[in-house]
LOLUM-320838 format. One record per atom (N, C-alpha, C): residue number from 1; residue in three letters; z, x, y. Coordinates in Angstrom, 2 decimals. Atoms other than C-alpha are relative to their C-alpha. Example, Ala and Ser with C-alpha at 12.3 -4.5 7.8 and 13.67 -1.06 7.14 Angstrom:
2
@num = 1 residu = ALA z = 0.00 x = 0.89 y = -1.19
@num = 1 residu = ALA z = 7.80 x = 12.30 y = -4.50
@num = 1 residu = ALA z = 0.00 x = 0.90 y = 1.20
@num = 2 residu = SER z = -0.06 x = -0.82 y = -1.19
@num = 2 residu = SER z = 7.14 x = 13.67 y = -1.06
@num = 2 residu = SER z = 0.73 x = -0.77 y = 1.09
This chain:
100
@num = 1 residu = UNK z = -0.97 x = -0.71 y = -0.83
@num = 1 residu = UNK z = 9.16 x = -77.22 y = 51.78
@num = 1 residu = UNK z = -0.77 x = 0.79 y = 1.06
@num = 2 residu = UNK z = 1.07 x = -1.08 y = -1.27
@num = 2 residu = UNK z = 8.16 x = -75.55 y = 55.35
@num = 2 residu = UNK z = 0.60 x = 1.41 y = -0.45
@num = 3 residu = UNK z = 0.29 x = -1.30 y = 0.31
@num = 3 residu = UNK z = 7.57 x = -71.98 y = 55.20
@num = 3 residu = UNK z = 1.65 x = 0.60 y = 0.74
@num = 4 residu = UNK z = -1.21 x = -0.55 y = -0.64
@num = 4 residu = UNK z = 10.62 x = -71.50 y = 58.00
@num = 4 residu = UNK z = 1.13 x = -0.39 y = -1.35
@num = 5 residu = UNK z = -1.48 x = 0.11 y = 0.04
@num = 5 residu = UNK z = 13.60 x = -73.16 y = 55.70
@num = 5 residu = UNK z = -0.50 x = 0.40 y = -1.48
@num = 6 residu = UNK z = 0.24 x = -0.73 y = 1.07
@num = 6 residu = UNK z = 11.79 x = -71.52 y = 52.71
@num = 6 residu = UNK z = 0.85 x = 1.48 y = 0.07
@num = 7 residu = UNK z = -0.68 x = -1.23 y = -0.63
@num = 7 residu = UNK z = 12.54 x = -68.21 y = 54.61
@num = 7 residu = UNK z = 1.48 x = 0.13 y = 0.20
@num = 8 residu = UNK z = -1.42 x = 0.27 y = 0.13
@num = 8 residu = UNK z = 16.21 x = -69.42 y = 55.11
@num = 8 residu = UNK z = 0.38 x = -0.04 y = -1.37
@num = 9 residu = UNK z = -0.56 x = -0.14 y = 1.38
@num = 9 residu = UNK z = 16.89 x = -70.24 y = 51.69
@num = 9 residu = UNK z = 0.24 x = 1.17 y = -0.92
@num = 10 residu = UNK z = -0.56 x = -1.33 y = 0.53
@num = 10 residu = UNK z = 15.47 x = -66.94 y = 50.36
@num = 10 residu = UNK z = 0.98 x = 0.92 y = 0.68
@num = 11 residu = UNK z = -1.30 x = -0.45 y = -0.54
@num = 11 residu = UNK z = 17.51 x = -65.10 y = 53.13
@num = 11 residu = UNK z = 1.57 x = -0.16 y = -0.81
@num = 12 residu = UNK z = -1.10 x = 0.77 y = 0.49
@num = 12 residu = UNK z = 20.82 x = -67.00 y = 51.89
@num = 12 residu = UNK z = 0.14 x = 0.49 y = -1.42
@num = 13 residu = UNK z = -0.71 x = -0.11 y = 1.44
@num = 13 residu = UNK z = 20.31 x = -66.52 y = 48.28
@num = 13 residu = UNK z = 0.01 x = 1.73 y = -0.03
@num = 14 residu = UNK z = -0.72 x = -1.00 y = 0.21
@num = 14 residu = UNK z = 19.90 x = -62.86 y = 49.09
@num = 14 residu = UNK z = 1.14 x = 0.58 y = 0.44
@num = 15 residu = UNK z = -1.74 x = -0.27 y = -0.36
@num = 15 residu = UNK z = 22.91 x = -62.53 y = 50.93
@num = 15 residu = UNK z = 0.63 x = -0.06 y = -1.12
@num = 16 residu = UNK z = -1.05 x = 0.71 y = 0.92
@num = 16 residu = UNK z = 24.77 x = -64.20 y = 47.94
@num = 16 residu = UNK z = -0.25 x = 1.44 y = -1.61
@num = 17 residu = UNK z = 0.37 x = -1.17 y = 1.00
@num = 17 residu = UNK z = 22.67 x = -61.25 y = 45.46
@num = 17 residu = UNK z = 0.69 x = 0.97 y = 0.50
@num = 18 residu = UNK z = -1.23 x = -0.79 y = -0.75
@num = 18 residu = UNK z = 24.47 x = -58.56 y = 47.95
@num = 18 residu = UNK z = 1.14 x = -0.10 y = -0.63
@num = 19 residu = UNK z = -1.19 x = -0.55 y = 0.41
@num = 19 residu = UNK z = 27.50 x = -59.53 y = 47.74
@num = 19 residu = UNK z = 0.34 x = -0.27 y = -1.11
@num = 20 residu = UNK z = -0.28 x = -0.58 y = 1.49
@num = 20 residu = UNK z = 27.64 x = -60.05 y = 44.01
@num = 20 residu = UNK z = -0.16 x = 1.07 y = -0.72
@num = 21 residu = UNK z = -0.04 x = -0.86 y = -0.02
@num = 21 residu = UNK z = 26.53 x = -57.04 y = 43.71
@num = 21 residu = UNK z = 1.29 x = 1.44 y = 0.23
@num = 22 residu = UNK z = -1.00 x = -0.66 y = -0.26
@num = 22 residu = UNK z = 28.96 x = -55.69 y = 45.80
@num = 22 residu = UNK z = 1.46 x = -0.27 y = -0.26
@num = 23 residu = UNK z = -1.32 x = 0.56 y = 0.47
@num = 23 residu = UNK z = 31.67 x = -57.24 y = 44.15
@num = 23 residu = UNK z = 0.12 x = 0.66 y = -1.59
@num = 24 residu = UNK z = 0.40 x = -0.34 y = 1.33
@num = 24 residu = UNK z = 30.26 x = -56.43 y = 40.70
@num = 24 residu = UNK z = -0.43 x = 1.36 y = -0.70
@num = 25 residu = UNK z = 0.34 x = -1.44 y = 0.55
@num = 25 residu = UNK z = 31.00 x = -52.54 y = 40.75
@num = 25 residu = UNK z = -0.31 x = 0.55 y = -1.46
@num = 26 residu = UNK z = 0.24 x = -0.57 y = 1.35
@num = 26 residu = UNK z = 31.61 x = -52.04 y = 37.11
@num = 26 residu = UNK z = -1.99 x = -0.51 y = -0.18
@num = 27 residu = UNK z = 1.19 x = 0.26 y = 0.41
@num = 27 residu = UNK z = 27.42 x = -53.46 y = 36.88
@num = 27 residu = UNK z = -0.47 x = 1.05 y = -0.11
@num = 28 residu = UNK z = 0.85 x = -1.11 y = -0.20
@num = 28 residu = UNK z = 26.50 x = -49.74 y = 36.75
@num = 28 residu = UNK z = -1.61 x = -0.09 y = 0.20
@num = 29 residu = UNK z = 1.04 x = -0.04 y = 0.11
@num = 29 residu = UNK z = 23.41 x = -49.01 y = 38.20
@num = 29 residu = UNK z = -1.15 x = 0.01 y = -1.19
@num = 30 residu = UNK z = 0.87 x = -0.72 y = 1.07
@num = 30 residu = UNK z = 21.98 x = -47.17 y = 35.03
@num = 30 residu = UNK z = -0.55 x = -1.30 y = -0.76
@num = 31 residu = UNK z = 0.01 x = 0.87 y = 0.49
@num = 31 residu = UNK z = 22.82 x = -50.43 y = 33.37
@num = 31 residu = UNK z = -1.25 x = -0.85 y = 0.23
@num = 32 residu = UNK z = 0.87 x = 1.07 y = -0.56
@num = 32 residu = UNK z = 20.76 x = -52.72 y = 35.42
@num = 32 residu = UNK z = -1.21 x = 0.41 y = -0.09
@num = 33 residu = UNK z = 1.71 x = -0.27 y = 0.43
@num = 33 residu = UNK z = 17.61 x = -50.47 y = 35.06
@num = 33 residu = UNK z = -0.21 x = -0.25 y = -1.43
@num = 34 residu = UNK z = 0.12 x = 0.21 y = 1.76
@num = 34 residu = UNK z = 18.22 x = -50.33 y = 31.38
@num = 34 residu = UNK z = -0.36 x = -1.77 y = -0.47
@num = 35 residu = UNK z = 0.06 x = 1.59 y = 0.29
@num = 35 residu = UNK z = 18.05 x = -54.27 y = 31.37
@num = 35 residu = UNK z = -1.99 x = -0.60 y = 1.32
@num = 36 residu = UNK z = 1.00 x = 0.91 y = -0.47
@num = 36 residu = UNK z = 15.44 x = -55.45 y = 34.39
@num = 36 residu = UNK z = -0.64 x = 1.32 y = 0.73
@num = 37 residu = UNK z = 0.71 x = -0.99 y = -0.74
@num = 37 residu = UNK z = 14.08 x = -51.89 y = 35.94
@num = 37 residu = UNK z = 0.32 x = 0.25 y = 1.12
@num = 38 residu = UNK z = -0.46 x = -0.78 y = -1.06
@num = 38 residu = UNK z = 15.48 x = -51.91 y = 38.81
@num = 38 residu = UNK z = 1.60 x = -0.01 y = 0.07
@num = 39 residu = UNK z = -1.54 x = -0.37 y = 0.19
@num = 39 residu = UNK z = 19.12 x = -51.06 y = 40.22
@num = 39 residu = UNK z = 0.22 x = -0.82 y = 1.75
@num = 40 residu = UNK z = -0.13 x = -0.19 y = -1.66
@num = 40 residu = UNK z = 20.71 x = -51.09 y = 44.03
@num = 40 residu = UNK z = -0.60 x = 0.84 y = 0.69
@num = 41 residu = UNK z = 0.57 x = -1.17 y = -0.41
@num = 41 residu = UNK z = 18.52 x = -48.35 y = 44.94
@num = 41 residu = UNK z = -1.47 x = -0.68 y = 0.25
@num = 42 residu = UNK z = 1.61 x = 0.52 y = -0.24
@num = 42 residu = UNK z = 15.19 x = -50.01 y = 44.23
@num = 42 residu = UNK z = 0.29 x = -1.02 y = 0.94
@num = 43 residu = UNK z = 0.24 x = 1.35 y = -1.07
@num = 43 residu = UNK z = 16.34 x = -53.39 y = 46.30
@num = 43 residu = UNK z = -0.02 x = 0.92 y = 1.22
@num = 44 residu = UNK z = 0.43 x = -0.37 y = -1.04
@num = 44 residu = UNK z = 17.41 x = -50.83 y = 48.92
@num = 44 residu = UNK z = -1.88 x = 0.67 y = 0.45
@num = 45 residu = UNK z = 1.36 x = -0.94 y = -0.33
@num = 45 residu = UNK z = 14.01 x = -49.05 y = 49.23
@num = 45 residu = UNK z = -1.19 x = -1.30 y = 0.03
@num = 46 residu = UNK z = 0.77 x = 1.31 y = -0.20
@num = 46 residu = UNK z = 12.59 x = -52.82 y = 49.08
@num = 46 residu = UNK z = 0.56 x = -0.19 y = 0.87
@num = 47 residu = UNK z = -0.21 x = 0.27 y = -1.09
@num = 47 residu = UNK z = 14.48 x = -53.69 y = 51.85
@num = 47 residu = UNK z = -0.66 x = 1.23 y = 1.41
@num = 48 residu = UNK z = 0.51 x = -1.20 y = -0.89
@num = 48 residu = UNK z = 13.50 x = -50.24 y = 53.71
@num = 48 residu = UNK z = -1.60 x = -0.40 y = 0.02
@num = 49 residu = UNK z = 1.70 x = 0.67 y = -0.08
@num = 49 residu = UNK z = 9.64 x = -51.70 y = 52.87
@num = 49 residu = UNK z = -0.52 x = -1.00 y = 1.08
@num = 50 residu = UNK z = 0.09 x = 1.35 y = -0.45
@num = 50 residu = UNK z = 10.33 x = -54.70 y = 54.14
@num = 50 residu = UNK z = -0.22 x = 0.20 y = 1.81
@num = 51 residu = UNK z = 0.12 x = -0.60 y = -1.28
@num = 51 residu = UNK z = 11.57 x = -53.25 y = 57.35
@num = 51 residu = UNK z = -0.98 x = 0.92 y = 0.74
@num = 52 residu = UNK z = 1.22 x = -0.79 y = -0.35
@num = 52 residu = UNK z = 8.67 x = -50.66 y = 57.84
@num = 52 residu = UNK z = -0.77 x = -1.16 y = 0.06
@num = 53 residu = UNK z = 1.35 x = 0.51 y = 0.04
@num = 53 residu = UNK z = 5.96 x = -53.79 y = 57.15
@num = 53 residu = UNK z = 0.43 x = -0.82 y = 1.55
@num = 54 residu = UNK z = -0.38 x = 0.44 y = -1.00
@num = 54 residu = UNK z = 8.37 x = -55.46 y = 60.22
@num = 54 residu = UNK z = -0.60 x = 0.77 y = 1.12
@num = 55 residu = UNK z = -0.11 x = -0.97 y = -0.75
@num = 55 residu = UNK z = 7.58 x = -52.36 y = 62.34
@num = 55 residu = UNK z = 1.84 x = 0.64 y = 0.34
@num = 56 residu = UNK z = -1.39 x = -0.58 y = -0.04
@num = 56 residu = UNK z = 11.38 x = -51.68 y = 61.94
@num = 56 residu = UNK z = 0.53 x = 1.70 y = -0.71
@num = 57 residu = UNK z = -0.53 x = -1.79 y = 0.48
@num = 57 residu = UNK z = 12.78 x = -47.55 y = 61.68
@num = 57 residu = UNK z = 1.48 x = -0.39 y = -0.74
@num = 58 residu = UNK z = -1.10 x = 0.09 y = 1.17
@num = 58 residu = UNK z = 15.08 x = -47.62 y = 58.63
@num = 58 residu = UNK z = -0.42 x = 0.79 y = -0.63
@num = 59 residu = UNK z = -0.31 x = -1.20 y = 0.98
@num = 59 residu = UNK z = 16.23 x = -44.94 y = 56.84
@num = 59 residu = UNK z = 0.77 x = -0.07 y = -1.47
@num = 60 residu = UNK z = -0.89 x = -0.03 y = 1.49
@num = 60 residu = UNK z = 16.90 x = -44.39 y = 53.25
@num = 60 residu = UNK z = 1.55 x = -0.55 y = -0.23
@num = 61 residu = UNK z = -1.71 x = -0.32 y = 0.05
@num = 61 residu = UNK z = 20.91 x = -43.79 y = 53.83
@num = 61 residu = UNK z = 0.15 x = -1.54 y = 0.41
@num = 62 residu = UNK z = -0.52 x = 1.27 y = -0.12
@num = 62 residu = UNK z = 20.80 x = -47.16 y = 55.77
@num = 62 residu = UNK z = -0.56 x = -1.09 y = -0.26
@num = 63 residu = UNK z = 0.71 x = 1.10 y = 0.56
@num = 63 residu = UNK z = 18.63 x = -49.26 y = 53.75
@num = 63 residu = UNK z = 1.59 x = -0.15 y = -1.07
@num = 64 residu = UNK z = -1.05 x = 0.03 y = 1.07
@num = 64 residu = UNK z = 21.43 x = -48.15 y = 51.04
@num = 64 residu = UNK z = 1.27 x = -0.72 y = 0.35
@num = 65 residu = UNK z = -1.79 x = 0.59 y = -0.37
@num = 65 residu = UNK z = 24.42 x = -48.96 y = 52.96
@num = 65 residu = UNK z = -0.10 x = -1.50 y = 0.45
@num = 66 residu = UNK z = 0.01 x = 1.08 y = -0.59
@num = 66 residu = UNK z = 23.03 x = -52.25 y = 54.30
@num = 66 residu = UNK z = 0.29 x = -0.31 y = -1.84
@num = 67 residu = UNK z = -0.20 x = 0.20 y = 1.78
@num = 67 residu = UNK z = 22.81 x = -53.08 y = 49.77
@num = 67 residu = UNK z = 1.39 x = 0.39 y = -0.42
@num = 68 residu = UNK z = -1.28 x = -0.26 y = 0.43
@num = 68 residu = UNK z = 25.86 x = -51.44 y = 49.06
@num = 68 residu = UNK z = 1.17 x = -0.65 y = 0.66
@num = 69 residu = UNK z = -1.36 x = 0.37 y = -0.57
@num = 69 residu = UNK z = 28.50 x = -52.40 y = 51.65
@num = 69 residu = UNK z = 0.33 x = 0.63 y = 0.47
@num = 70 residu = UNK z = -0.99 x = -1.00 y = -0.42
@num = 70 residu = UNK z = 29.37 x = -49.06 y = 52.28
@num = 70 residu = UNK z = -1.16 x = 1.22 y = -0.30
@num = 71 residu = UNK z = 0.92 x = -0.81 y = -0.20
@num = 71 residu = UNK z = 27.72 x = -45.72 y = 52.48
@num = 71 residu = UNK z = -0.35 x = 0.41 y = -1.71
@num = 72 residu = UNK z = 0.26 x = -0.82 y = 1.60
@num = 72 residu = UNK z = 25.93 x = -44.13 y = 49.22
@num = 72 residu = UNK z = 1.14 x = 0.65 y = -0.40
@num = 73 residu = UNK z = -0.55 x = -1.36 y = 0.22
@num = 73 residu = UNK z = 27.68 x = -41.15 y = 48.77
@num = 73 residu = UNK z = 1.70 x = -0.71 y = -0.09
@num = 74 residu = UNK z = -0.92 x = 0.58 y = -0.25
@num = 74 residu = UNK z = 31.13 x = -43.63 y = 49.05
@num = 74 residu = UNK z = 0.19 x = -0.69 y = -1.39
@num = 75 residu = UNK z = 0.72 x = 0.21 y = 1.69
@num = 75 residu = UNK z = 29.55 x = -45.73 y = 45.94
@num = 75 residu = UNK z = 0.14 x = 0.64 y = -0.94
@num = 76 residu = UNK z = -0.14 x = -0.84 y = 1.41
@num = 76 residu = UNK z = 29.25 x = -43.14 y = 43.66
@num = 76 residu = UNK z = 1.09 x = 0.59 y = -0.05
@num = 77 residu = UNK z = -1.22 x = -0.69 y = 0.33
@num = 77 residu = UNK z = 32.40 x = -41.27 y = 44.17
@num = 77 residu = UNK z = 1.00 x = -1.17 y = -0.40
@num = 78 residu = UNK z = -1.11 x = 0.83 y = 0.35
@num = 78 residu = UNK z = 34.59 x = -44.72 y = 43.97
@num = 78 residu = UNK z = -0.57 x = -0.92 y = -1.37
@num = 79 residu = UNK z = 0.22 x = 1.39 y = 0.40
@num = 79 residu = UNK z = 32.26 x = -46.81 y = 41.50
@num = 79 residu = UNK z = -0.51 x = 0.71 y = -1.02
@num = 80 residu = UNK z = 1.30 x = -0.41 y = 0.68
@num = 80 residu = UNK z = 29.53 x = -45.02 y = 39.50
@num = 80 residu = UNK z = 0.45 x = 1.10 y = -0.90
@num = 81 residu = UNK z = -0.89 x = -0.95 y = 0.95
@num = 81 residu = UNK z = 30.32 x = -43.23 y = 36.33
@num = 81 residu = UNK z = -1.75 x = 0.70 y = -0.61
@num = 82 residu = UNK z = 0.56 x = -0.79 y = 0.84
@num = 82 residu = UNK z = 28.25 x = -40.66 y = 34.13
@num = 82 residu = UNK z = -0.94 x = -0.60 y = -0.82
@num = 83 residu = UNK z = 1.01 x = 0.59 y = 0.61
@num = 83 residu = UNK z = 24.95 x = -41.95 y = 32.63
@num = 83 residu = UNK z = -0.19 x = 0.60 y = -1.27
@num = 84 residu = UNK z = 0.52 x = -0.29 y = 1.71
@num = 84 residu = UNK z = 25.06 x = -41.67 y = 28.60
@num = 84 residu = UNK z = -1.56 x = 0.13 y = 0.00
@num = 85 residu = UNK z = 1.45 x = -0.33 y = 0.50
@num = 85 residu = UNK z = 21.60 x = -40.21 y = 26.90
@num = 85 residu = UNK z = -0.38 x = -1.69 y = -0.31
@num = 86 residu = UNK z = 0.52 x = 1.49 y = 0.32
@num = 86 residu = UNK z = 21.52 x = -44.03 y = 25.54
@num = 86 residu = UNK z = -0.45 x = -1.05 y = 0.86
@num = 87 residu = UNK z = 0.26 x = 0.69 y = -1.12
@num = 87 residu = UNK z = 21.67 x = -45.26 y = 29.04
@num = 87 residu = UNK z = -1.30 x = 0.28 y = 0.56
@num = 88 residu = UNK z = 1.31 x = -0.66 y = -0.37
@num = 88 residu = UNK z = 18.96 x = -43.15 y = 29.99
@num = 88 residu = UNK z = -0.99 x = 0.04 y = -0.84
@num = 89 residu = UNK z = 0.76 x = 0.50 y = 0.53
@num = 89 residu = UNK z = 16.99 x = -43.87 y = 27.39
@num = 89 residu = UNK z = -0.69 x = -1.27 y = 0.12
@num = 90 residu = UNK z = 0.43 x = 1.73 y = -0.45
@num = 90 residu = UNK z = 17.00 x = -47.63 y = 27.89
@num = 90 residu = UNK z = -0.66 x = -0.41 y = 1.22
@num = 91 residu = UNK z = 0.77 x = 0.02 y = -0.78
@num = 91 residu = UNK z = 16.31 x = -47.12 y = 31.12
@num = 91 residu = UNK z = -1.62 x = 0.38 y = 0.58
@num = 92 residu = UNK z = 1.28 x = -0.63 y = -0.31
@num = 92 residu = UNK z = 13.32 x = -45.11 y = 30.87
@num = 92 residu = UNK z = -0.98 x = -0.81 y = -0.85
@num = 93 residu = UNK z = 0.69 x = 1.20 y = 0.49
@num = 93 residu = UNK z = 11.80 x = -47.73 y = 28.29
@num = 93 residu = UNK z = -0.19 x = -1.14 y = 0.84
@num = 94 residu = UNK z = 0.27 x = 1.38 y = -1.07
@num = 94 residu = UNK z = 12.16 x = -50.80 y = 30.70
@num = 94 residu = UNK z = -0.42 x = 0.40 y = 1.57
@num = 95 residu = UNK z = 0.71 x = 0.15 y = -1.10
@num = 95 residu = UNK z = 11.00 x = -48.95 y = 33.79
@num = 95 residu = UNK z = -1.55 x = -0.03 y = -0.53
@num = 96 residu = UNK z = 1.38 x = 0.12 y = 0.47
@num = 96 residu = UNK z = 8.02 x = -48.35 y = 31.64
@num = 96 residu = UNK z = -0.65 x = -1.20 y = 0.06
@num = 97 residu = UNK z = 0.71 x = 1.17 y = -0.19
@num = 97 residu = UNK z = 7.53 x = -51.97 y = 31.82
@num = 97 residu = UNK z = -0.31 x = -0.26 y = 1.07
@num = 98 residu = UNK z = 0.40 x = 0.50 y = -1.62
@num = 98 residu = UNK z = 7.31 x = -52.28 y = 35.77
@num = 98 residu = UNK z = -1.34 x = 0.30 y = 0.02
@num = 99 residu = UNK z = 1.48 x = -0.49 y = 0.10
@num = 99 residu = UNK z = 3.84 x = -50.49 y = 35.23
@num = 99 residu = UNK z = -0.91 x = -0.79 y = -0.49
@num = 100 residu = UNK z = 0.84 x = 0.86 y = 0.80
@num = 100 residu = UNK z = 2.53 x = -53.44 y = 33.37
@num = 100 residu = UNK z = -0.84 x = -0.67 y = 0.69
């Protein structure tokens, strides 16, 4: 495969991660760290990477809102519920693994 329709494909399938994402409110963040370490927060701040290694000025708020759909602060008041001690536990075990 050439490197260009490599670049298309991944493009494409992350579009398709987006908006399942953004379809897939109940996925609570907390959840998703508790399972693979990261959430919507870490892709944004990977996309905000991405854009800095571009030479592109992106900001936190709109790395988030490009991932979300909609602004942070919009997210959590309509979607995002109260993180149980169990949640936060789990999570803090499996970020431990990103360090590996």
């Amino acid at each position: 495969m050439d490197p260009a329709t490599q670049t298309e494909l991944e493009a494409a399938a992350f579009r398709r991660l987006l908006n399942h994402l953004r379809h897939r409110t109940d996925a609570q963040n907390i959840d998703l760290m508790g399972l693979a370490g990261f959430c919507r927060n870490g892709l944004a701040d990977w996309y905000q990477e991405a854009a800095a290694e571009q030479g592109v000025d992106l900001d936190k708020a709109a790395a988030r809102e490009i991932v979300y759909g909609m602004p942070y602060a919009d997210f959590k008041a309509k979607y995002q519920t109260e993180a149980t001690p169990e949640q936060l536990a789990r999570m803090d075990e499996s970020v431990k693994k990103n360090k590996a």
